[in-house]
N, C-alpha and C positions, 0 to 999 in steps of 0.2 A: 395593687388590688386589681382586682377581675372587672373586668366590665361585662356588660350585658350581652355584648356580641360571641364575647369568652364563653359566657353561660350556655348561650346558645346552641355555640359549634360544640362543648363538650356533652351538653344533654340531650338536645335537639330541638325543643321546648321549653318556656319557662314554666308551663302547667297552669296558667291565669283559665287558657282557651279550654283545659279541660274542670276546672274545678267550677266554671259558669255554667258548662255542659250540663254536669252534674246537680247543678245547685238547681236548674233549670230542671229538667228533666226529676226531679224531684218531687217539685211545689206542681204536683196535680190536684184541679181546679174539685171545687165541691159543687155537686150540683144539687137546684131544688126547684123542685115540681110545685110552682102554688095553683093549686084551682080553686073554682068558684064553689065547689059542693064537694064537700067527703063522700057523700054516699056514692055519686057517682064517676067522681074524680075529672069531671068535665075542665077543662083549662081554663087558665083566668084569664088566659090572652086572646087562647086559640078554641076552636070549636073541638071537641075530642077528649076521651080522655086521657089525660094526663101530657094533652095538646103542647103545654107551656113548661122550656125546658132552660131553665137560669143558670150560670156558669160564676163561681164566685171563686176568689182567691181563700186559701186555706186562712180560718180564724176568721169568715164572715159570720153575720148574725141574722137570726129572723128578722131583727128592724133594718137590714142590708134589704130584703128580699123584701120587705115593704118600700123599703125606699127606691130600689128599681120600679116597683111596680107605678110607686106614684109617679114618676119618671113616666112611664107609659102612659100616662092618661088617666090616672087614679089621684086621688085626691083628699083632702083631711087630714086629721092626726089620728095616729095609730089606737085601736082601740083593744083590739083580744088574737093572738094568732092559735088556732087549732093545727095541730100535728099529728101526723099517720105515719109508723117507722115504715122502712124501706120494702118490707115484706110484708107490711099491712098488721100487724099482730099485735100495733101498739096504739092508741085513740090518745092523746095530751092533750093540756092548754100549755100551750110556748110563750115564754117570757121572751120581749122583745132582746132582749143580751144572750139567749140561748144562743149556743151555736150551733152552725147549720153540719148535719150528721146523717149518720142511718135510721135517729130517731125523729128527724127534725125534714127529710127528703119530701115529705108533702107538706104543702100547709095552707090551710087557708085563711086570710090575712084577712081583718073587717078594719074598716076605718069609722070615722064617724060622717063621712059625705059616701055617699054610695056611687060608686064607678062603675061603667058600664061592666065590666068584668066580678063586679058585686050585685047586679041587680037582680039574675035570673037563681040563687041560689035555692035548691031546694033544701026539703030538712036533712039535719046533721046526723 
């Protein structure tokens, strides 16, 4: 039988270093914009809109993007998230198992403690 060295000198590679490349270079991250107010898309972190920019692995969820948040300084249990699609054209209420998308890229997360990133929110 062949050993691994055999393999080598005859293919040049076993192919492990390129199918992680691959596999890697695939799994691009989803991002999600939560702010404090839809109207005016001001950040839930940052001062600006649309200030606060979340990086999640593909198959996160809006209760991901609550659970960073509380992570930051935010606090409670989850109570209602609003969503705005990517291009603005879509208004929802997001279910905390929604996954995060082109219809799910903004949201505004409410809890039942209010975090400084919840206090100043104007209307929806």
């Amino acid at each position: 039988p062949a050993g691994a060295a055999d393999y080598v000198t005859e293919w040049g590679t076993t192919g492990v270093l390129d199918a992680i490349s691959r596999a890697v270079a695939g799994a691009r991250p989803v991002h999600a914009y939560p702010v404090a107010d839809l109207g005016s898309l001001r950040g839930a972190l940052s001062p600006g809109p649309l200030a606060t920019c979340l990086a999640f692995r593909r198959g996160a969820t809006v209760e991901d993007v609550f659970i960073a948040l509380k992570r930051r300084g935010g606090g409670g249990d989850f109570v209602r998230a609003d969503a705005l699609s990517a291009d603005g054209s879509k208004r929802r209420q997001a279910k905390p198992k929604d996954p995060l998308g082109a219809d799910t890229a903004v949201l505004k997360v409410s809890s039942n403690r209010k975090a400084a990133w919840q206090q100043q929110s104007g209307p929806a």
